[in-house]
MIMI-825452 format. One record per residue (C-alpha): x, y, z; residue in one letter. Coordinates in nm, 4 decimals, always signed. Layout:
MIMI-825452
+----------+----------+----------+------+
!       c1 !       c2 !       c3 ! type !
+----------+----------+----------+------+
!        X !        Y !        Z !    A !
...
+----------+----------+----------+------+
//
This chain:
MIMI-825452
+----------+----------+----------+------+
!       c1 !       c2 !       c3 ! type !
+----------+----------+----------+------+
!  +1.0609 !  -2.5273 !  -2.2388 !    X !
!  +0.9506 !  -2.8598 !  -2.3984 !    X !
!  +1.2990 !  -2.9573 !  -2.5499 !    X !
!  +1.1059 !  -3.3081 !  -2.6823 !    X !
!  +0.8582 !  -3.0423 !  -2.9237 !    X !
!  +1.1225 !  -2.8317 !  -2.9866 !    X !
!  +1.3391 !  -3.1153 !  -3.1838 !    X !
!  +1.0261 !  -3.2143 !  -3.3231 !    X !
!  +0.9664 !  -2.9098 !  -3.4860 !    X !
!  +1.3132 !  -2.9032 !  -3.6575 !    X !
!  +1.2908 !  -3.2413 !  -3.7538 !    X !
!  +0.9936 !  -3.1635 !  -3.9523 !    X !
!  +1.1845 !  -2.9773 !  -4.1795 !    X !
!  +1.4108 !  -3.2629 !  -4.2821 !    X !
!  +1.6410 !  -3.5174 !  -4.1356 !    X !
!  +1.9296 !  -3.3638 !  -3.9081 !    X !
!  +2.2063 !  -3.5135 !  -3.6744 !    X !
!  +2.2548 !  -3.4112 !  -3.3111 !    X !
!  +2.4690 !  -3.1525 !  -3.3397 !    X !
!  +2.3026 !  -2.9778 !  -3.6214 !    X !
!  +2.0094 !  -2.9929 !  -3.3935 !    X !
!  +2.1415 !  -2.8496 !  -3.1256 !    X !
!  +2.2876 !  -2.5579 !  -3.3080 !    X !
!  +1.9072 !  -2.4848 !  -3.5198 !    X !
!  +1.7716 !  -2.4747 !  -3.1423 !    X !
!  +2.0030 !  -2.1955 !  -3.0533 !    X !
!  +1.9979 !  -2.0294 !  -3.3577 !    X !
!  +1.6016 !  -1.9733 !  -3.2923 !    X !
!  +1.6337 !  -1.9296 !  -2.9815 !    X !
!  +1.9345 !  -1.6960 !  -2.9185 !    X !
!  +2.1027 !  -1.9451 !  -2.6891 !    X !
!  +1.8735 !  -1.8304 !  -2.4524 !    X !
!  +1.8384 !  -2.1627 !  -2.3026 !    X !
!  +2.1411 !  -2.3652 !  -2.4416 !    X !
!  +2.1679 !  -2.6783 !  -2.4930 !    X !
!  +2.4768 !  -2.9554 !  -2.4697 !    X !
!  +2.4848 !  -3.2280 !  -2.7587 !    X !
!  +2.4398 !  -3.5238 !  -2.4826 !    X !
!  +2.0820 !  -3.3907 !  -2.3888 !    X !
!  +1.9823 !  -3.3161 !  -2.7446 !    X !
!  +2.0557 !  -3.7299 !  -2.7870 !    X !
!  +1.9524 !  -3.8203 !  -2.4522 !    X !
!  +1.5868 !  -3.6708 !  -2.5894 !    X !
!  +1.5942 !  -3.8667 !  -2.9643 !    X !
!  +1.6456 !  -4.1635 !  -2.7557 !    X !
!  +1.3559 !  -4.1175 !  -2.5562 !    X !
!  +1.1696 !  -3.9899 !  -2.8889 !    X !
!  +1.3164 !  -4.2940 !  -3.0729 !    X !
!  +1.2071 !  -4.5305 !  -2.8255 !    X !
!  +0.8162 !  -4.3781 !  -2.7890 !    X !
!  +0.7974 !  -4.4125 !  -3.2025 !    X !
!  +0.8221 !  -4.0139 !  -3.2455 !    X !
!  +1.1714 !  -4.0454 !  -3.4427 !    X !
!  +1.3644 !  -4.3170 !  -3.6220 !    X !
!  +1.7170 !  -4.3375 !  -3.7479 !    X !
!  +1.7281 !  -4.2776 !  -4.1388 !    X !
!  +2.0850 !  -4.3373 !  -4.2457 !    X !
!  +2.4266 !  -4.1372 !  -4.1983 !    X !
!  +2.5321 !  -3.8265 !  -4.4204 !    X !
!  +2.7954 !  -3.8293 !  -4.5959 !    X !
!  +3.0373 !  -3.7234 !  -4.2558 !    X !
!  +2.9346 !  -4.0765 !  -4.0601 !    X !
!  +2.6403 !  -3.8567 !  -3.8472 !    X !
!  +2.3561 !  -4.0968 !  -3.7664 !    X !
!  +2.0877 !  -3.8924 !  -3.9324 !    X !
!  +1.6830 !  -3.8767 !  -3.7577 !    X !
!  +1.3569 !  -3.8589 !  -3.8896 !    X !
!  +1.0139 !  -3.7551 !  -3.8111 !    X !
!  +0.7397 !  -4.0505 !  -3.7765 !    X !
!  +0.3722 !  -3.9968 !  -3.8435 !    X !
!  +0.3407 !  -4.0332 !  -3.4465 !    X !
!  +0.5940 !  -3.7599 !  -3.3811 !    X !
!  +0.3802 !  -3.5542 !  -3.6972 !    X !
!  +0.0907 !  -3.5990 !  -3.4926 !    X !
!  +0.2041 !  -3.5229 !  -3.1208 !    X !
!  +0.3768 !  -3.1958 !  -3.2604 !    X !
!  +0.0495 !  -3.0926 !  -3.4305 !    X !
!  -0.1097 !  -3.1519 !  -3.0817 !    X !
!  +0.1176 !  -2.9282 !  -2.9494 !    X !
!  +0.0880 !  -2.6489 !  -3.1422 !    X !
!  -0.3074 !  -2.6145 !  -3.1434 !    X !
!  -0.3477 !  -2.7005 !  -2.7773 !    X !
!  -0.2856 !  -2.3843 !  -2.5127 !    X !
!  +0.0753 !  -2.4212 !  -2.3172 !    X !
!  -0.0820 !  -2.5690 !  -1.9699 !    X !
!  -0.0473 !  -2.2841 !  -1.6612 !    X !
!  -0.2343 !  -2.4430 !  -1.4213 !    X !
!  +0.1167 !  -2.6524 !  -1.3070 !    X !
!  +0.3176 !  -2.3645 !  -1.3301 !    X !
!  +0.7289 !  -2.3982 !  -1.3370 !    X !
!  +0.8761 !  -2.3376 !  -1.0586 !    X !
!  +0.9584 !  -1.9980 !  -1.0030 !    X !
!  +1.3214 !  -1.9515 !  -0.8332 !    X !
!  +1.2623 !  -1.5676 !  -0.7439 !    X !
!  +0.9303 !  -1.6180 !  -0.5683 !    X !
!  +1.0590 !  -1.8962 !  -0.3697 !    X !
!  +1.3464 !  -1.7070 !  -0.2878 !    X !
!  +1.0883 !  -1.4000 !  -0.1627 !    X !
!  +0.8519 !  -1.6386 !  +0.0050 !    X !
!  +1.1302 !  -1.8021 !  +0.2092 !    X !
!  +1.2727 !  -1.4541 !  +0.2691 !    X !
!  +0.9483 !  -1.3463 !  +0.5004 !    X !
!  +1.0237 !  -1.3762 !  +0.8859 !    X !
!  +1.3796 !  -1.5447 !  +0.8165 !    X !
!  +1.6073 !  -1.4150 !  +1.0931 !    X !
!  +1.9013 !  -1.2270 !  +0.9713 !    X !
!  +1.7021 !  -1.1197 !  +0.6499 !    X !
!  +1.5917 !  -0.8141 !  +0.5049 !    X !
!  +1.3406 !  -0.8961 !  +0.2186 !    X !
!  +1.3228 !  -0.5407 !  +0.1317 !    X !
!  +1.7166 !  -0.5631 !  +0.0690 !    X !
!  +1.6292 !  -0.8801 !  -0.1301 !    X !
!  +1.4153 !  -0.7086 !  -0.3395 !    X !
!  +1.5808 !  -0.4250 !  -0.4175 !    X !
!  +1.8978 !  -0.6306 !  -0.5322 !    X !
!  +1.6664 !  -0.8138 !  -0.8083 !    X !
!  +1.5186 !  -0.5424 !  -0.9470 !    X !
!  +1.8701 !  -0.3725 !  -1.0142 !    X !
!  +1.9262 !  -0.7021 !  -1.1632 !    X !
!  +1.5957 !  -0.7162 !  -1.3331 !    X !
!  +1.6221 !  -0.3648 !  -1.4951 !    X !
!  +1.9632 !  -0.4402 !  -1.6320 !    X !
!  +1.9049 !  -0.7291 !  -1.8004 !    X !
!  +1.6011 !  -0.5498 !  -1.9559 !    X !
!  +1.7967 !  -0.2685 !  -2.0994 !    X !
!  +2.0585 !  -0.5574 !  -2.1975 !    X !
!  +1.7060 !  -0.7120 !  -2.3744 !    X !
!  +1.6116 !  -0.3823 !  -2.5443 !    X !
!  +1.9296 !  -0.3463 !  -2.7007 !    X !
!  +1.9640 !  -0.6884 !  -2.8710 !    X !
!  +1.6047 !  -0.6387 !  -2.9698 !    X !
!  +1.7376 !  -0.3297 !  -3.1649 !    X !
!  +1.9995 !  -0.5515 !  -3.3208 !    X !
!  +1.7134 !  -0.8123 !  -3.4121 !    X !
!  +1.4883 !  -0.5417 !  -3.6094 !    X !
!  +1.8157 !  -0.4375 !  -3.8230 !    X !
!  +1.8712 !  -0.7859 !  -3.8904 !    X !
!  +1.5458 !  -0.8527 !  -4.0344 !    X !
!  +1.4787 !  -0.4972 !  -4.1612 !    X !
!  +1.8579 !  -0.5685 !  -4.3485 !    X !
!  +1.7356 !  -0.9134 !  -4.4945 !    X !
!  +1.4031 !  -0.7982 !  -4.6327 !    X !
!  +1.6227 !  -0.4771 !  -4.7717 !    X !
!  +1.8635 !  -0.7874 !  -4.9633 !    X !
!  +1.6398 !  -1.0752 !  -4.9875 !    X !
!  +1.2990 !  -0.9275 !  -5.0533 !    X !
!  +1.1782 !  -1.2029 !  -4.7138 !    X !
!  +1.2920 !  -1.2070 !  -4.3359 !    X !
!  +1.4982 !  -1.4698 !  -4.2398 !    X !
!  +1.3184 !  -1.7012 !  -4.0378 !    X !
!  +1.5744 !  -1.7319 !  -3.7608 !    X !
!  +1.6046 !  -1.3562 !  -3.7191 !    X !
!  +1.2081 !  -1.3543 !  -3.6831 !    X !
!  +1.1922 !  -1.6231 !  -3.3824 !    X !
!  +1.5001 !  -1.4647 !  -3.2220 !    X !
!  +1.2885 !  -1.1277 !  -3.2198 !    X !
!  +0.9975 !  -1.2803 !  -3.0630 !    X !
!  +1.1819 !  -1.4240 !  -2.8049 !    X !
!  +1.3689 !  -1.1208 !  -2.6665 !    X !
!  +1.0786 !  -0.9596 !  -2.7124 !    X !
!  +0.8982 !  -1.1796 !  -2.4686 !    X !
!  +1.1960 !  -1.1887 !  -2.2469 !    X !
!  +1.1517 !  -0.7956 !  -2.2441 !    X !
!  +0.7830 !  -0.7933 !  -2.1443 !    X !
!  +0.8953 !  -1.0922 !  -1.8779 !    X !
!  +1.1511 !  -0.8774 !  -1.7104 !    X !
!  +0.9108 !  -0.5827 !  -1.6774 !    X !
!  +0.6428 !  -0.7852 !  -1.5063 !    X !
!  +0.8650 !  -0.9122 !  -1.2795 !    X !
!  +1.0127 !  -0.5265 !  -1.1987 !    X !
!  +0.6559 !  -0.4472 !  -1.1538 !    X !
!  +0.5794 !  -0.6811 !  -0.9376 !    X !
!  +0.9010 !  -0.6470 !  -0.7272 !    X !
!  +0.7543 !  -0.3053 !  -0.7248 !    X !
!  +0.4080 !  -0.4369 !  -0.5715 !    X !
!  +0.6012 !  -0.6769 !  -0.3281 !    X !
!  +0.7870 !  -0.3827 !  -0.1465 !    X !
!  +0.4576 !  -0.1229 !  -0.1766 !    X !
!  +0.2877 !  -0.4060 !  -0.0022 !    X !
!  +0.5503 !  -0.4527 !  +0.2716 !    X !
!  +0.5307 !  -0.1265 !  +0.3509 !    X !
!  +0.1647 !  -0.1200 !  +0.3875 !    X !
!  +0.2182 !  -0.4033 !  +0.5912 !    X !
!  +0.4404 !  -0.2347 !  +0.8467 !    X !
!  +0.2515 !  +0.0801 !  +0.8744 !    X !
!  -0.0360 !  -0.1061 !  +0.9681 !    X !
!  +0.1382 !  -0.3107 !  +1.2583 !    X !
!  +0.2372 !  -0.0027 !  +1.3712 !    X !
!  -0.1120 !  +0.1780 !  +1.3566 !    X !
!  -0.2225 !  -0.1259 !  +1.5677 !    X !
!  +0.0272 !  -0.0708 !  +1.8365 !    X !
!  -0.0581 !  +0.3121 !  +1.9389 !    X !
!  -0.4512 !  +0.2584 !  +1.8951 !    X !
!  -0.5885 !  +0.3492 !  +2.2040 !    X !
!  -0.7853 !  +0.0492 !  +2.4416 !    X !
!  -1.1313 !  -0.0507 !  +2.3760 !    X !
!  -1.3681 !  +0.0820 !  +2.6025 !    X !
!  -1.3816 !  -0.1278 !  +2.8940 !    X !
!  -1.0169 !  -0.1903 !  +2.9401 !    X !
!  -0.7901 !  +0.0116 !  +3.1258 !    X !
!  -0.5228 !  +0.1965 !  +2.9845 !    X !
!  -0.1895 !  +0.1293 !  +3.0514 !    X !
!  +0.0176 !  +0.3830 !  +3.2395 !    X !
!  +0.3135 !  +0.5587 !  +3.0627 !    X !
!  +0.4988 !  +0.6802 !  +3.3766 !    X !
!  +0.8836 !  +0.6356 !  +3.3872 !    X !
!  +1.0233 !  +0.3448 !  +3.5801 !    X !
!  +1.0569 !  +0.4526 !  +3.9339 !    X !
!  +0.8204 !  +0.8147 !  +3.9055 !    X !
!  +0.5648 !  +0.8060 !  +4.1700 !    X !
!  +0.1823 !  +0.7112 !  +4.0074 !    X !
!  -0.0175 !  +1.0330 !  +3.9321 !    X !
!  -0.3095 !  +1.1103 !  +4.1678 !    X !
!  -0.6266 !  +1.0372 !  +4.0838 !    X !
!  -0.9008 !  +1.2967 !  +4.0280 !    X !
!  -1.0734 !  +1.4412 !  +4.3261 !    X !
!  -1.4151 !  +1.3682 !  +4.3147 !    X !
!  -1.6389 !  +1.6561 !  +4.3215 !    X !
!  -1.8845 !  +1.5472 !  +4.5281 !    X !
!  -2.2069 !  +1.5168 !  +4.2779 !    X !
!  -2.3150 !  +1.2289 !  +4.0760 !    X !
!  -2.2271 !  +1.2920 !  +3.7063 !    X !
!  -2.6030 !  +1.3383 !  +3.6254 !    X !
!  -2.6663 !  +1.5527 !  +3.9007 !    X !
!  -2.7697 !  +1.9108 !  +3.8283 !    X !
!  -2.5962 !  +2.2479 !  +3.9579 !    X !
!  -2.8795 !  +2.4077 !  +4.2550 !    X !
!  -3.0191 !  +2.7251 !  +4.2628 !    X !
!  -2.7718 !  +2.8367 !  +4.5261 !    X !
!  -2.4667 !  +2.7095 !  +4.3100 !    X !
!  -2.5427 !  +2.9301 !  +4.0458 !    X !
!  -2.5946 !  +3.2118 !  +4.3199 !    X !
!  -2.2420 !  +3.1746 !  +4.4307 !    X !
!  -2.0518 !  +3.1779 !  +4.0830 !    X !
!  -1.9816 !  +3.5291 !  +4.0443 !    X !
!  -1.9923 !  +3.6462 !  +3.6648 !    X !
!  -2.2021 !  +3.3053 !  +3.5477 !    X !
!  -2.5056 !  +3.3111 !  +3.3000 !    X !
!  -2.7270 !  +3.1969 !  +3.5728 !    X !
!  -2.5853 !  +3.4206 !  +3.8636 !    X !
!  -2.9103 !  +3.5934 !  +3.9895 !    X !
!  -2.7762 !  +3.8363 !  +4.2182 !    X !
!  -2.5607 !  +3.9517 !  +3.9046 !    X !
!  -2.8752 !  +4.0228 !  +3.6745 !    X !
!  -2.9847 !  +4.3584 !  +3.5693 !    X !
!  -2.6607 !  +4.5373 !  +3.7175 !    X !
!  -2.3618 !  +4.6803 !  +3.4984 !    X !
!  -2.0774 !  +4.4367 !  +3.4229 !    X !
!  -1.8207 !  +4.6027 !  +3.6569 !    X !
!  -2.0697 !  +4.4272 !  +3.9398 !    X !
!  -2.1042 !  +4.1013 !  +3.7128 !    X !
!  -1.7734 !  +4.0432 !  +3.7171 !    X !
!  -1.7458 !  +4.1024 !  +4.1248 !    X !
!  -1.5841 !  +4.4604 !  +4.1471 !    X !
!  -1.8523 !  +4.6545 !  +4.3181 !    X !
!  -2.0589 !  +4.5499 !  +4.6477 !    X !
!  -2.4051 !  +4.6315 !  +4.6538 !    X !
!  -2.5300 !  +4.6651 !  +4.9952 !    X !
!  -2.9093 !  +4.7151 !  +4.9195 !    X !
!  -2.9013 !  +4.3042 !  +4.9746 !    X !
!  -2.7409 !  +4.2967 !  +5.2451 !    X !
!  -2.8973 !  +4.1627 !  +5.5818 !    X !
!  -2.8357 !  +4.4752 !  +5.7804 !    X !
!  -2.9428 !  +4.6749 !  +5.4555 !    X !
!  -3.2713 !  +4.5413 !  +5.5148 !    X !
!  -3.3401 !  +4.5377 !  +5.8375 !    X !
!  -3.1665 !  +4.9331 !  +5.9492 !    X !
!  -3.5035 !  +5.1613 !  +5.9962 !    X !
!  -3.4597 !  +5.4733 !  +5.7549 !    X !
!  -3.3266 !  +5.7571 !  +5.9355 !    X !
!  -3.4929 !  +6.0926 !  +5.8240 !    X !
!  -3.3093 !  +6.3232 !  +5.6274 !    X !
!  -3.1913 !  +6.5875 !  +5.8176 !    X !
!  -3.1333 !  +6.8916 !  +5.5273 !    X !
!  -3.4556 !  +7.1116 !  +5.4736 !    X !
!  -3.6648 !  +7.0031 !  +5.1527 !    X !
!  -3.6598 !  +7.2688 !  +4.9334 !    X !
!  -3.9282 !  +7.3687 !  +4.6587 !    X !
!  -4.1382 !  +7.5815 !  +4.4285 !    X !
!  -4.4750 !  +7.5797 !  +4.6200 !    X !
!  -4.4388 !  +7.7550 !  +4.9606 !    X !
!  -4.5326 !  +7.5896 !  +5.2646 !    X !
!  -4.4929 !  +7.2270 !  +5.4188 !    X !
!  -4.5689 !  +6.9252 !  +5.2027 !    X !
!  -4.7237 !  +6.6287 !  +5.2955 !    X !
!  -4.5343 !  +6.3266 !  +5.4058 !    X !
!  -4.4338 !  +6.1194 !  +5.1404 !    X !
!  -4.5159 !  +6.3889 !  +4.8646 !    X !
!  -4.3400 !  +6.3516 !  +4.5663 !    X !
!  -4.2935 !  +6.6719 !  +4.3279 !    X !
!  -4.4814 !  +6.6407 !  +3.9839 !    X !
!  -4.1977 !  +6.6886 !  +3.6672 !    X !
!  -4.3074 !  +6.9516 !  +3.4753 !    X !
!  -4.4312 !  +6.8580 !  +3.0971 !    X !
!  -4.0806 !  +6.8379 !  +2.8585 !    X !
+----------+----------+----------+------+
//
């Protein structure tokens, strides 16, 4: 915070000693960021000497009393209607502490993290209930006085502010461990992905186990199509030909069927040797097949 402005600002309400100062800044404030009575005077020096302040007498206790200048008038009016600059930001002593945390040996940022945020969430409850004690103060002075003291006011804005700054920073404690876990599962997704095409994989055998065999090649080129007489010789297959047309117990190889047999084919028929018997009297003709009567 701009301690310079600050004093400024107070001394625009009248002329005030160094320790009066001091105590108006933490009165707004809430001693939120205290000060000690040599910086308050080691600042109107500085203010004194750029023509922002000037010494205007003693009060009536021997305290060298300080007053606004029409330069100091015009630098605080500056400051209040120009934006506070963010693109120097303070330094941050949590982020540097994360950011030096990443890849130090002996250092677990997620342990790091989680420590702050305990931190961080109990100084926002400790936040929450001062800011209760704030809105009876001012709700008790408007009750009495008809107006909010002024003091009560600014301290409410600040811990309000300090309230919204401590949950951003448990959120983004929050974020910082979400995205180191992210982080880690992705490492590890990149270890067990398997090899690009192209490069061999590497063997997972046990130290000492002999290596597994390779495949025995089958004998065909991968684009090479089963024969005729492949398909003949798988019994039960779609494309078995000697299996087509016959029941399934000879699909599946439980029956023989000698008709196709070699010998089958080639034994001369042997003539039958019991007497033909029949309706019609008499000898038939050879090869004379009976005619089925009508059904």
């Amino acid at each position: 915070m701009s301690i310079r402005h600050g004093l400024l600002a107070l001394l625009e309400r009248g002329p005030r000693y160094g320790s009066q100062l001091r105590t108006e800044f933490e009165s707004r404030t809430g001693a939120t960021w205290p000060l000690n009575v040599g910086q308050v005077y080691t600042t109107l020096n500085r203010l004194e000497r750029d023509g922002m302040v000037a010494q205007d007498g003693e009060d009536d206790a021997g305290h060298a009393l300080y007053a606004i200048t029409d330069n100091g008038r015009a630098e605080l009016r500056d400051w209040f209607e120009n934006p506070v600059d963010r693109t120097s930001p303070a330094r941050d002593e949590l982020a540097i502490k994360l950011a030096m945390a990443v890849g130090a040996p002996g250092v677990d940022i997620r342990d790091v993290i989680q420590s702050q945020r305990r931190h961080t969430v109990k100084a926002m409850q400790d936040y929450t209930r001062l800011k209760a004690q704030a809105i009876t103060a001012v709700e008790k002075a408007v009750a009495d006085h008809g107006a909010e003291e002024r003091d009560d006011v600014a301290w409410l804005l600040v811990l309000e502010q300090l309230i919204f700054q401590t949950e951003a920073e448990a959120r983004w404690l929050d974020h910082c461990e979400a995205r180191l876990i992210r982080l880690s599962a992705a490492a590890a997704a990149s270890r067990t992905e398997p090899p690009p095409e192209g490069v061999p994989r590497r063997s997972r055998r046990a130290p000492g186990a002999p290596p597994a065999r390779p495949d025995r090649p089958s004998g065909r080129h991968p684009t090479q199509t089963r024969s005729s007489s492949d398909l003949d010789r798988t019994p039960g297959a779609a494309g078995d030909r000697s299996a087509r047309g016959r029941s399934p117990a000879y699909a599946r190889g439980g029956f023989h069927d000698h008709r196709h047999t070699a010998a089958a084919r080639a034994a001369p028929a042997e003539p039958d040797p019991r007497p033909r018997l029949g309706r019609h009297r008499g000898a038939r003709p050879a090869g004379h097949r009976p005619r089925r009567p009508p059904r």
